[in-house]
C-alpha atoms as an extended CHARMM CRD file, in Angstrom:
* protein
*
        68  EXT
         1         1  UNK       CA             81.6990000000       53.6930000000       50.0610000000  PROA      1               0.0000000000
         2         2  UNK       CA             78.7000000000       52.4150000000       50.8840000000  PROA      2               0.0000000000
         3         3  UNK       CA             75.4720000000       52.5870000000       48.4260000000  PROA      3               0.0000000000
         4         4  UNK       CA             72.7860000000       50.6220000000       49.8820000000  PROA      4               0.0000000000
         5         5  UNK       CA             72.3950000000       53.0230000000       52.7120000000  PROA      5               0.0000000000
         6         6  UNK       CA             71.1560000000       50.4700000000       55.3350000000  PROA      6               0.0000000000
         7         7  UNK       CA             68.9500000000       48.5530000000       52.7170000000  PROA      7               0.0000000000
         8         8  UNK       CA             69.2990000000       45.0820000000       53.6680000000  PROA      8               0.0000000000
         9         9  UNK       CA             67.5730000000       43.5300000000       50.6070000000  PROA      9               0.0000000000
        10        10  UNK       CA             68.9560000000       45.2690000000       47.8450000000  PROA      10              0.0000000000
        11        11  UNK       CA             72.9910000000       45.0490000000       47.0830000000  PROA      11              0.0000000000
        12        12  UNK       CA             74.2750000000       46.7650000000       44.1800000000  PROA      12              0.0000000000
        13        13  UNK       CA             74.6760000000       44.6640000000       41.2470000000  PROA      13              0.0000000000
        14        14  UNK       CA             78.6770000000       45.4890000000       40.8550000000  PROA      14              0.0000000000
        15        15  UNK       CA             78.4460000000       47.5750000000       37.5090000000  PROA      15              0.0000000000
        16        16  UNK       CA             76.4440000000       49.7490000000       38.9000000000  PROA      16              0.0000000000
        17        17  UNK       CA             78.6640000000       50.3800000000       41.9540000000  PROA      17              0.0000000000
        18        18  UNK       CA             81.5900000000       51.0070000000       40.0690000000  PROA      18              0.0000000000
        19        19  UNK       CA             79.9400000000       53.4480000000       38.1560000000  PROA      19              0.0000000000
        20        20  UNK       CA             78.4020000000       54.9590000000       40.8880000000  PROA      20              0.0000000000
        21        21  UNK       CA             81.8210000000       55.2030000000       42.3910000000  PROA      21              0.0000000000
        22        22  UNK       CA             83.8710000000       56.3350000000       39.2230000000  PROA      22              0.0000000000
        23        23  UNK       CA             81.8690000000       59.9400000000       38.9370000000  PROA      23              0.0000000000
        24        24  UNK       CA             81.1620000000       62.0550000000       42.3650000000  PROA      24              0.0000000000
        25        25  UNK       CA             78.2910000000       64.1710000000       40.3560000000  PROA      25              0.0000000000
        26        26  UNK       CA             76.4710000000       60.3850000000       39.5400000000  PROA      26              0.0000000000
        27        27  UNK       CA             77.1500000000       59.9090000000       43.5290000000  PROA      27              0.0000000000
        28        28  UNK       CA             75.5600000000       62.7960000000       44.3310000000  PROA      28              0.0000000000
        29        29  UNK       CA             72.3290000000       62.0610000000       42.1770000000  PROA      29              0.0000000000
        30        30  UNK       CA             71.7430000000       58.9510000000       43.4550000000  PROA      30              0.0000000000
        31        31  UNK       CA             72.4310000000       60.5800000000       47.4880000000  PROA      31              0.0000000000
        32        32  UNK       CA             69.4240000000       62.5390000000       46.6130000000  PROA      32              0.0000000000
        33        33  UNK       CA             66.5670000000       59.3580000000       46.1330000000  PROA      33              0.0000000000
        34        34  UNK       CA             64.6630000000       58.5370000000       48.0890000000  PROA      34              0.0000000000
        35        35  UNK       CA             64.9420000000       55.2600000000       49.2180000000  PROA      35              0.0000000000
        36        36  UNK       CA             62.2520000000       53.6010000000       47.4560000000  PROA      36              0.0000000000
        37        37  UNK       CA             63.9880000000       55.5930000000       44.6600000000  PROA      37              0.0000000000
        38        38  UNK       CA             67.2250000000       53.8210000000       45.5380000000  PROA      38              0.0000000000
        39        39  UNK       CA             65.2960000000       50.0540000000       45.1640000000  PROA      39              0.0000000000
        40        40  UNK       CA             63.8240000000       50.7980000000       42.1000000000  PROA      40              0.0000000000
        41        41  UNK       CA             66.8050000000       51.8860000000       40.5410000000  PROA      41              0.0000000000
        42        42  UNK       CA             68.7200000000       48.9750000000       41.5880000000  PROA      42              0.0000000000
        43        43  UNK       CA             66.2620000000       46.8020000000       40.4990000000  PROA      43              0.0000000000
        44        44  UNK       CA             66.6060000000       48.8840000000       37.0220000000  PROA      44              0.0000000000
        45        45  UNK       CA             69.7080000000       47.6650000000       36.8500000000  PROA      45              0.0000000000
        46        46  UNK       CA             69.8900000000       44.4490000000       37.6330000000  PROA      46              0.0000000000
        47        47  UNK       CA             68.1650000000       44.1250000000       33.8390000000  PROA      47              0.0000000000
        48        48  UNK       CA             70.9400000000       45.6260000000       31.9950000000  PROA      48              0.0000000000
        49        49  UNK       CA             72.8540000000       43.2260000000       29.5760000000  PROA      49              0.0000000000
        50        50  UNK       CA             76.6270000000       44.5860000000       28.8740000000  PROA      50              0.0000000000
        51        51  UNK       CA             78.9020000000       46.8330000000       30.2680000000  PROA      51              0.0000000000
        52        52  UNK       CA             77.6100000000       49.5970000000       27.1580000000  PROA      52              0.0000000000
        53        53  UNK       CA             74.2360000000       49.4370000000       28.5330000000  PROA      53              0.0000000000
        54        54  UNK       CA             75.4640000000       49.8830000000       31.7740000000  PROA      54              0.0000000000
        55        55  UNK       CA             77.6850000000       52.9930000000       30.5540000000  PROA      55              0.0000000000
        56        56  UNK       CA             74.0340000000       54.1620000000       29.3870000000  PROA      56              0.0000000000
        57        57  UNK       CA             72.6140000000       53.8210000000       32.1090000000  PROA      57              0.0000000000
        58        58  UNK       CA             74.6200000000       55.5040000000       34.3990000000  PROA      58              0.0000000000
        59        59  UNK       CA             75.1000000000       58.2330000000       31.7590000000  PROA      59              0.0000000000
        60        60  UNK       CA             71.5500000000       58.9600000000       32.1110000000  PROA      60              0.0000000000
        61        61  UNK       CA             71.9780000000       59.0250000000       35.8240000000  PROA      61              0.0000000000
        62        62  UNK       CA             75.0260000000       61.3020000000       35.7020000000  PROA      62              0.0000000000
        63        63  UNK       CA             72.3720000000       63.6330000000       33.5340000000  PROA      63              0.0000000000
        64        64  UNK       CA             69.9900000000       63.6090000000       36.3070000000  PROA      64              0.0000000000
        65        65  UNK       CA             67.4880000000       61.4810000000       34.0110000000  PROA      65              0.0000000000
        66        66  UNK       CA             64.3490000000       60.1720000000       35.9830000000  PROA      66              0.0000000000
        67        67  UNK       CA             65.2250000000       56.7550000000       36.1230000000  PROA      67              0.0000000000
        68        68  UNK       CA             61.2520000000       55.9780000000       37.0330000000  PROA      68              0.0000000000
């Protein structure tokens, strides 16, 4: 499965595509940004620490949190 939807510049960081790819409701979530949506949440990530934080963070995407 393919995340970056075209987006040249901005690979997932791999914890983030493995979550992305472990839950189909988190999948669906991030489906529906936009793509400028899509970079900043990437870019989000690329911050996080640990795998916890990581768990966290896609937690709060699973919830439908604004990641903004």
């Amino acid at each position: 499965m393919d995340f970056t939807d075209g987006m040249q510049q901005a690979s997932l960081p791999l914890g983030l595509s493995m979550g992305l790819s472990a839950d189909d409701k988190t999948v669906e979530n991030y489906e529906k940004l936009t793509e400028y949506e899509k970079e900043q949440l990437i870019a989000q990530s690329k911050s996080v620490k640990d795998k916890d934080e990581m768990q966290q963070f896609i937690q709060r995407m699973n919830d439908g949190e604004s990641m903004m």
